[in-house]
C-alpha positions in Angstrom: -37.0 -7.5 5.9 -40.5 -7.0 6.3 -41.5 -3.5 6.2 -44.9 -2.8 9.0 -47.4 0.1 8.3 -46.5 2.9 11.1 -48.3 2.8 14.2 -49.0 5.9 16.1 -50.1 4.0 19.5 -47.5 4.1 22.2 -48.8 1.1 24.3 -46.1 -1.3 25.5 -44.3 -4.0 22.7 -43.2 -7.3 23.1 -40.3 -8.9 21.3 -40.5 -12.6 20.5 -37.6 -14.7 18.6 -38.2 -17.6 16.5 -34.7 -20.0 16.5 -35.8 -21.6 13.2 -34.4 -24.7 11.3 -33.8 -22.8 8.5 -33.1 -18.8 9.8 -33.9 -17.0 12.8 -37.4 -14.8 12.7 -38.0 -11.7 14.9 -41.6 -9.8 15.3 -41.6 -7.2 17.7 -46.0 -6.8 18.6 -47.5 -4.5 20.3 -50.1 -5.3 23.3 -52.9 -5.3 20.8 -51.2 -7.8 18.3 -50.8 -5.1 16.0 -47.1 -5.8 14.5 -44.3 -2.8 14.8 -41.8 -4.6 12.7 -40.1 -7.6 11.9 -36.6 -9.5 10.5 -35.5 -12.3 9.8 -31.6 -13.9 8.6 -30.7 -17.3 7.1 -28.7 -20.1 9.4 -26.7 -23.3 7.9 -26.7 -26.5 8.4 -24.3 -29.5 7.9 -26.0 -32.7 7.3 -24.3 -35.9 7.0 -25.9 -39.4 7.1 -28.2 -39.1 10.3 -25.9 -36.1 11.7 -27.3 -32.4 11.8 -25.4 -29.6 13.0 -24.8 -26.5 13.2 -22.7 -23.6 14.8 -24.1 -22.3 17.5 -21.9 -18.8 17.6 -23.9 -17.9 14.2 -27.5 -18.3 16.4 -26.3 -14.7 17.7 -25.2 -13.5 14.7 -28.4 -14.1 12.6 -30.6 -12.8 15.9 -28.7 -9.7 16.0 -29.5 -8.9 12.3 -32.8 -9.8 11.9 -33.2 -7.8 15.2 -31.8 -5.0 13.1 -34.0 -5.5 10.0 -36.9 -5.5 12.3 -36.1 -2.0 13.8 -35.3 -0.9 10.2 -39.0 -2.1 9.1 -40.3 0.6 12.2 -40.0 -1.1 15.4 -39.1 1.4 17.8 -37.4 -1.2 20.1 -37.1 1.6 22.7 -41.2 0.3 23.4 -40.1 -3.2 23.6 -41.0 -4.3 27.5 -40.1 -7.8 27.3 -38.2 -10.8 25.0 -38.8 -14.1 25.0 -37.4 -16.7 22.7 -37.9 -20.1 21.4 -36.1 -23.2 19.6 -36.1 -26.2 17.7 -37.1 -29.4 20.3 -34.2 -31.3 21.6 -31.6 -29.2 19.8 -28.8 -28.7 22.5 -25.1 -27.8 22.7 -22.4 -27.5 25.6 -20.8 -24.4 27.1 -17.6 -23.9 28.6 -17.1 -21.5 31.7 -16.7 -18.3 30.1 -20.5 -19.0 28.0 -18.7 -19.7 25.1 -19.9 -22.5 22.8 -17.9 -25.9 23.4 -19.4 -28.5 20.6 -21.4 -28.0 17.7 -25.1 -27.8 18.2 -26.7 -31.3 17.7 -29.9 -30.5 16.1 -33.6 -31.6 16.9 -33.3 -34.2 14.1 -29.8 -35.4 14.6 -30.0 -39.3 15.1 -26.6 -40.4 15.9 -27.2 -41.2 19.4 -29.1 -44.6 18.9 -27.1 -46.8 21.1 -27.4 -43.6 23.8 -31.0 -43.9 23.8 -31.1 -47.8 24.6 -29.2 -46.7 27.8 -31.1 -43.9 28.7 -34.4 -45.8 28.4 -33.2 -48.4 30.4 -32.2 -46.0 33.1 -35.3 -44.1 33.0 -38.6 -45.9 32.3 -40.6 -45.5 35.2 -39.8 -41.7 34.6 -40.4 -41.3 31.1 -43.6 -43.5 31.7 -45.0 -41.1 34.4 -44.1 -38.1 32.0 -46.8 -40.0 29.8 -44.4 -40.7 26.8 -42.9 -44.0 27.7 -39.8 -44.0 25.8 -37.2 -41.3 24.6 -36.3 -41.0 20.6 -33.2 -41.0 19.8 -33.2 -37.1 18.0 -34.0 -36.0 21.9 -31.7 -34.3 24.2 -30.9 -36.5 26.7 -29.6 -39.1 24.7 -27.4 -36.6 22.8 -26.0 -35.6 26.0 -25.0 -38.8 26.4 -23.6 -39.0 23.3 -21.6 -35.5 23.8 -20.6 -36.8 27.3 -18.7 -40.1 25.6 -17.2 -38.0 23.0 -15.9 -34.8 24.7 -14.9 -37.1 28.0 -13.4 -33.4 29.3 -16.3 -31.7 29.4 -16.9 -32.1 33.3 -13.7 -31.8 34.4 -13.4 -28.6 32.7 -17.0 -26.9 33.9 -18.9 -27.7 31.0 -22.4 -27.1 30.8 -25.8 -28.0 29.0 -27.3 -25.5 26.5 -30.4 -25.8 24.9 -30.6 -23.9 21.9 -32.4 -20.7 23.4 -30.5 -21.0 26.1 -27.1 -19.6 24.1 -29.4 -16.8 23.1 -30.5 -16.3 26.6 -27.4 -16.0 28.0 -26.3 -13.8 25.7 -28.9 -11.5 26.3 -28.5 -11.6 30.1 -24.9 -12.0 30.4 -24.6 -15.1 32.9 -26.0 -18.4 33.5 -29.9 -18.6 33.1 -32.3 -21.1 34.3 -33.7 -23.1 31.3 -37.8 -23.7 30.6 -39.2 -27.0 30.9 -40.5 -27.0 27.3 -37.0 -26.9 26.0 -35.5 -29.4 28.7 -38.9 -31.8 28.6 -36.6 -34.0 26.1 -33.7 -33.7 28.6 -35.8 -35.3 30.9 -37.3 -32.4 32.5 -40.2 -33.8 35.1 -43.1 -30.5 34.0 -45.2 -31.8 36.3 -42.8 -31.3 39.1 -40.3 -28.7 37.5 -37.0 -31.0 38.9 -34.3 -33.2 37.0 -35.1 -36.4 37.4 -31.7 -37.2 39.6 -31.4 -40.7 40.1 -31.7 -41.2 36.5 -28.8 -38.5 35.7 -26.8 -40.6 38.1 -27.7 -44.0 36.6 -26.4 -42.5 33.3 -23.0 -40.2 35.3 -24.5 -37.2 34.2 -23.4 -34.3 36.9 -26.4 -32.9 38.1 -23.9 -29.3 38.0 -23.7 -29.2 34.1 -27.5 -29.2 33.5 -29.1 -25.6 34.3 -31.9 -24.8 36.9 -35.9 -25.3 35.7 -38.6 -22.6 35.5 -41.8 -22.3 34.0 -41.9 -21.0 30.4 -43.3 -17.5 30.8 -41.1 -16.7 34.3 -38.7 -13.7 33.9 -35.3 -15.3 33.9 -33.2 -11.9 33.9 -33.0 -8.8 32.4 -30.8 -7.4 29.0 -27.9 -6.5 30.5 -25.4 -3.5 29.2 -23.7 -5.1 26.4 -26.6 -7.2 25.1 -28.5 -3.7 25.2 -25.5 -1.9 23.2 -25.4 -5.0 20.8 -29.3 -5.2 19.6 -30.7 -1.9 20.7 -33.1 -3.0 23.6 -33.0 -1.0 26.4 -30.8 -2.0 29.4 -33.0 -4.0 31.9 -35.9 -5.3 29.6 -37.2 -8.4 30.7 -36.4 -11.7 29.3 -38.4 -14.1 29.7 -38.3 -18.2 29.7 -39.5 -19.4 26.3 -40.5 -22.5 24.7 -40.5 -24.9 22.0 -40.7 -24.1 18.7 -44.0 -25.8 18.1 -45.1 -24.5 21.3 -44.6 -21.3 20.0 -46.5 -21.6 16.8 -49.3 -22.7 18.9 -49.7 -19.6 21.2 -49.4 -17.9 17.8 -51.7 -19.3 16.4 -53.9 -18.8 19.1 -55.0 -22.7 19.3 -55.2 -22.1 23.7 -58.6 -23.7 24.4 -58.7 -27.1 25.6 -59.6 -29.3 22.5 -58.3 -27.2 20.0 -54.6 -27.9 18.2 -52.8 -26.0 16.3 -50.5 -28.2 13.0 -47.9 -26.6 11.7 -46.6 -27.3 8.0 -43.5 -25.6 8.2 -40.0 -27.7 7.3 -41.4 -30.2 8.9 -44.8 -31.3 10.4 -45.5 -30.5 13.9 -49.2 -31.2 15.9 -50.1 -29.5 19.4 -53.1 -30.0 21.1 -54.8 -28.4 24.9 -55.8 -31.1 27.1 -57.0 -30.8 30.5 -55.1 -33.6 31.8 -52.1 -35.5 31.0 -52.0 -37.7 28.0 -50.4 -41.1 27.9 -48.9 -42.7 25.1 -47.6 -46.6 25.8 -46.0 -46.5 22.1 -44.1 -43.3 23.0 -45.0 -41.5 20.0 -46.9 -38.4 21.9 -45.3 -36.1 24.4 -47.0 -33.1 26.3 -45.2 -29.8 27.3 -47.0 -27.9 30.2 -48.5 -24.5 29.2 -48.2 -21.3 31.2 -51.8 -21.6 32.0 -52.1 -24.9 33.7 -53.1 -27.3 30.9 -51.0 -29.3 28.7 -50.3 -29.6 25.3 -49.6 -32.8 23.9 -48.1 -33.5 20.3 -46.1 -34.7 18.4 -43.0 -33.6 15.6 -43.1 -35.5 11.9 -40.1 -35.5 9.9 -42.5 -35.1 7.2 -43.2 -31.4 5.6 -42.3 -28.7 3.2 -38.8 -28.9 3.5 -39.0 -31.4 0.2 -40.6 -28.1 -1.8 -37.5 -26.6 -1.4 -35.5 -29.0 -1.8 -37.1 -31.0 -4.7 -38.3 -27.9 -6.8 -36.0 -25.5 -6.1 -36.5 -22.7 -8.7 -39.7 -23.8 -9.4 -42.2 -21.9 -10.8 -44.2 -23.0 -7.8 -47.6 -20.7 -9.0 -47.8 -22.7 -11.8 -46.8 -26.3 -10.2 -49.7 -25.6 -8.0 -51.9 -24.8 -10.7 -51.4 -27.9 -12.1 -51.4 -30.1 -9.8 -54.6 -28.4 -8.7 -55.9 -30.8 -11.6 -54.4 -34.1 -10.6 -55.9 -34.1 -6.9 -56.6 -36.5 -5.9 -53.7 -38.2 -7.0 -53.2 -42.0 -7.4 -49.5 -41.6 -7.0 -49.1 -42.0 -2.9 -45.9 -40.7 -1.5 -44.6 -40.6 2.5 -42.2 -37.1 1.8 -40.0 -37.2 5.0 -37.6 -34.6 4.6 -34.7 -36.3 6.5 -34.8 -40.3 7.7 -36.6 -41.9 10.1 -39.7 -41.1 11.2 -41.0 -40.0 15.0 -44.8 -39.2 14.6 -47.6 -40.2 14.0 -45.6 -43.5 14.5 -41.6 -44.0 15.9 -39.5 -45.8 12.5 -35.9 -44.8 12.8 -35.4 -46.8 9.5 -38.2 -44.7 7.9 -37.0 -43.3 4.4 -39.3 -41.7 1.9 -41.4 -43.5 -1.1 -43.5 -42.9 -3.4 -45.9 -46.1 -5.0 -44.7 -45.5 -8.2 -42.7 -43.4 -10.4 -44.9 -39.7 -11.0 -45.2 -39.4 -14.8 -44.5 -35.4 -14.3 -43.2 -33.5 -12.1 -46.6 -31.2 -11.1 -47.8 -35.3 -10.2 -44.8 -35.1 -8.1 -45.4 -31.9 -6.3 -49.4 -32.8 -6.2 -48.7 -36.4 -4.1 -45.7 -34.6 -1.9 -48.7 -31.8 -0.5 -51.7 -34.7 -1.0 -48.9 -36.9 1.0 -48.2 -34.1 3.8 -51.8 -33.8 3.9 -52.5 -37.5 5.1 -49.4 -38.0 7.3 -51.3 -35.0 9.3 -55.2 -36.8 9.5 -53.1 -39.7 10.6 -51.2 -37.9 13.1 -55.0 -36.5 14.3 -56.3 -40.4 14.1 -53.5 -41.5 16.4 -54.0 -38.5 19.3 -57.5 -39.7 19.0 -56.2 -43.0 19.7 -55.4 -42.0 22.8 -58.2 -40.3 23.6 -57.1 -36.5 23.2 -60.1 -34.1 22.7 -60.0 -33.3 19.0 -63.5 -31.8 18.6 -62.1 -27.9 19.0 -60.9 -25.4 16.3 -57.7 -26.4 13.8 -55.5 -23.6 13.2 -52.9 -23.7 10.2 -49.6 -22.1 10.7 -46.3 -22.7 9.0 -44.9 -21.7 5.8 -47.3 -24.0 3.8 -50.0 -21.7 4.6 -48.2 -19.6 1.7 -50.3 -22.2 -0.5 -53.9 -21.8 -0.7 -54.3 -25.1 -2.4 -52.1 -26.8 -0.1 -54.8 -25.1 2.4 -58.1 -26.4 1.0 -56.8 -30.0 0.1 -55.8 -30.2 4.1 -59.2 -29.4 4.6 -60.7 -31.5 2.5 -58.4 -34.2 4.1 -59.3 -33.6 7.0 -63.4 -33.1 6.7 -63.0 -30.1 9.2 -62.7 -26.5 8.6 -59.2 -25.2 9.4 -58.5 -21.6 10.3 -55.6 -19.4 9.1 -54.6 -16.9 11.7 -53.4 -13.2 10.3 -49.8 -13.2 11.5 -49.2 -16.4 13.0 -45.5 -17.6 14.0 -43.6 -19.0 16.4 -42.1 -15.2 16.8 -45.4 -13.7 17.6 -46.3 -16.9 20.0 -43.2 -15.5 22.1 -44.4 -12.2 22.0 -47.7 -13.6 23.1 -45.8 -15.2 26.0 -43.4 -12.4 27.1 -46.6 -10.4 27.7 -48.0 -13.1 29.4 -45.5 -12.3 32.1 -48.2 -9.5 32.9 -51.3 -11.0 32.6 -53.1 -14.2 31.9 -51.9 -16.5 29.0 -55.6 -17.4 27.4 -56.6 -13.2 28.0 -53.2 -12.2 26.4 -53.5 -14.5 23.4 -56.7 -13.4 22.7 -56.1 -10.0 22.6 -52.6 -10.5 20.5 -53.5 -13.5 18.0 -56.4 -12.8 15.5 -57.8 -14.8 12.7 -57.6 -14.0 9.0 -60.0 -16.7 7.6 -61.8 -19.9 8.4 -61.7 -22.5 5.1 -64.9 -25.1 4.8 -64.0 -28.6 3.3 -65.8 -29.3 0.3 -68.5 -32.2 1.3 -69.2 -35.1 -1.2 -71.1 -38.6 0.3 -67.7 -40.3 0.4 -64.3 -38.1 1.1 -62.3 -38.8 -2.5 -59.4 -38.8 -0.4 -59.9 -41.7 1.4 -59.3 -44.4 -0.6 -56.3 -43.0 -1.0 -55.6 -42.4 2.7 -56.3 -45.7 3.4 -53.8 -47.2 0.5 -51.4 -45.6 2.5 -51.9 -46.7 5.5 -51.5 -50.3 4.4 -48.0 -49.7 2.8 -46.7 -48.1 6.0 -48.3 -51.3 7.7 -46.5 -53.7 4.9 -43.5 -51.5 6.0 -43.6 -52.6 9.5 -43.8 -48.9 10.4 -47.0 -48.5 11.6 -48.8 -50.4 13.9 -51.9 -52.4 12.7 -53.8 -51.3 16.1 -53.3 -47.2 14.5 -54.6 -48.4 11.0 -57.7 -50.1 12.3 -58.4 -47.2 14.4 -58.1 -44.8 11.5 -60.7 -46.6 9.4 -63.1 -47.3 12.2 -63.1 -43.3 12.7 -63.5 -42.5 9.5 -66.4 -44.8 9.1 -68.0 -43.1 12.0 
């Protein structure tokens, strides 16, 4: 629980919640971005081989206390005007008639459905080639559909429906069936550009067009809390909830990255990049997808399974203060590593065989720590060398968000990286990015984010004639070429930018 400094201002509040990998996150911001309160609560996950689950009944649970811990910080939730909520991409489960959870939730990373996603490529590749992504991954929806379709053959028969991951939290707070965003359902197939299913696909693949829920527009008003939603977290009967997004697309409104050209990268448990663009990107390898924003543009990206989830999982009760000062002396390291926190990799390149390395052994284990953030660091000027590939404006502002902001050093060596100064927003999260969008159900999107996100502090990167990290950079590349991983097209493309 956070606790907020008391605000005496009694202009309208929106609530935004975060459905997290790791724990659900709650801000509740008032129409000047000034924050009232927030909470937050731990979820668990079962991992096994390239399965990851997890219960979909305890998503309520953990938003009902963190709900509670905000209001306990100061958030009068009697203010709160609006709700709008997001989730991990492609995460999905199936409910039965009365709402209730039917299957575990397959997560946004779960890769069992390989064999699935042949089929469903098959079936759909004119579509997914005029959605400008060419080919679905096998961690997206629609081929864990699929996959939930041939092992729970009942479900149709017995009224079944989809459920992406905010919808259970959705329905919950409305009390009946709600309509689903197109951010959420894009990896479901979802046409954005038309808001529809695409239905001859569904039939090539005997998917009822009656167990997948109607399409809005993230930022529509979907329903309103109904009695026993309001009696369970304290919002007022009626309040507005409105269709959210993805996670990253979250973290992007939060961040306030809005402006055509400008992206917004996430270091959170994994690595996620979203950019504005005027028109619709095309990727022929499949590796970039774009959501459609509330205001007309789109936002192309793309999700690593690289990030700081390996922190926490490799130096877990760490003295992480002094690991960074120390490895604050080795960069740049020598010791190159790729740190993907689970296998198989989806961007800046599509490996499903992908499995973290290092080049060597690290003779310590601040070495270790030093090449897993100088490592993050790369895999993120690669993913920016690979949307420039495709001719993506990349020439506006950078904005850091994500729990490896935490890390100043972290900060500064993504900069250097990256030869660009990088901003760091004041309160940035997915959370406040669906507050940002639950207001937006009032005004304009771009207006409303610019009144609700603000900056904390813009980093420079520290010039020298030659970046020290490139040599490095470029090492790498080669290995995930020897790898087979990444294509030899990407490399060259990454040199020739940097040598311009």
């Amino acid at each position: 629980m956070t606790a907020i400094g008391n605000d005496t201002r009694q202009s309208d509040a929106w609530l935004g919640i975060d459905l997290g990998t790791q724990g659900v996150r709650v801000v509740v911001a008032a129409s000047d971005g000034s924050l009232l309160g927030e909470g937050s609560c731990p979820l668990t996950s079962r991992r096994e081989g390239d399965r990851h689950e997890q219960h979909p009944e305890e998503w309520w649970r953990a938003v009902l206390t963190a709900i509670d811990r905000a209001r306990a910080a100061g958030a009068d939730l009697r203010r709160v005007q609006g709700v709008a909520v997001d989730a991990t991409s492609g995460t999905i489960t199936m409910l039965d008639r009365r709402g209730l959870c039917a299957t575990p939730a397959l997560m946004y990373d779960d890769g069992r459905a390989a064999a699935e996603t042949e089929q469903v490529n098959a079936a759909g590749e004119q579509q997914w080639a005029k959605a400008g992504y060419q080919r679905m991954q096998r961690s997206w929806a629609l081929p864990k559909l699929r996959w939930l379709l041939n092992h729970y053959p009942q479900a149709a028969e017995n009224g079944w429906r989809l459920a992406h991951q905010n919808d259970v939290i959705n329905t919950k707070l409305v009390g009946h069936e709600v309509p689903t965003d197109t951010s959420n359902a894009l990896k479901t197939g979802a046409d954005a550009a038309q808001v529809t299913w695409p239905e001859p696909v569904l039939a090539a693949l005997e998917i009822p067009r009656a167990m997948l829920p109607d399409l809005v527009l993230p930022g529509t008003v979907i329903g309103q809390v109904c009695a026993a939603a309001a009696a369970e977290t304290g919002l007022t009967e009626g309040t507005a909830v409105v269709a959210g997004m993805t996670d990253g697309c979250a973290a992007q409104l939060g961040s306030g990255a809005t402006a055509v050209g400008s992206w917004n990268s996430v270091m959170g448990t994994t690595l996620v990049l979203k950019g504005v663009t005027k028109d619709l990107v095309h990727d022929p390898r499949g590796v970039v997808y774009s959501h459609r924003s509330p205001s007309g543009h789109w936002l192309p990206g793309g999700a690593s399974s690289v990030g700081a989830g390996l922190v926490a999982r490799e130096f877990a009760g760490a003295d992480l203060d002094m690991l960074t000062r120390e490895a604050a002396a080795l960069l740049p390291t020598d010791l190159l590593r790729y740190p993907l926190v689970s296998p198989g990799e989806r961007f800046p390149f599509i490996a499903p065989d992908a499995r973290a390395f290092g080049s060597r052994e690290p003779a310590t284990r601040s070495e270790s720590f030093a090449a897993l953030l100088q490592g993050a660091a790369y895999v993120e000027r690669l993913c920016f060398d690979y949307v420039d590939l495709l001719g993506a404006p990349t020439d506006g502002a950078v904005v850091l968000t994500g729990g490896a902001t935490r890390n100043p050093l972290w900060n500064q060596l993504r900069a250097d990286v990256l030869q660009r100064p990088v901003s760091l927003p004041r309160n940035a999260q997915p959370a406040l990015g669906m507050a940002v969008l639950a207001a937006s159900s009032r005004d304009a999107l771009d207006s409303v984010a610019a009144t609700m996100v603000r900056l904390d502090r813009t980093l420079e990167p520290r010039r020298s004639e030659q970046n020290p990290h490139d040599e490095g950079y470029f090492r790498l590349l080669d290995l995930l070429v020897q790898r087979g991983w990444l294509p030899g097209v990407v490399a060259t493309h990454a040199r020739e930018r940097t040598a311009h």
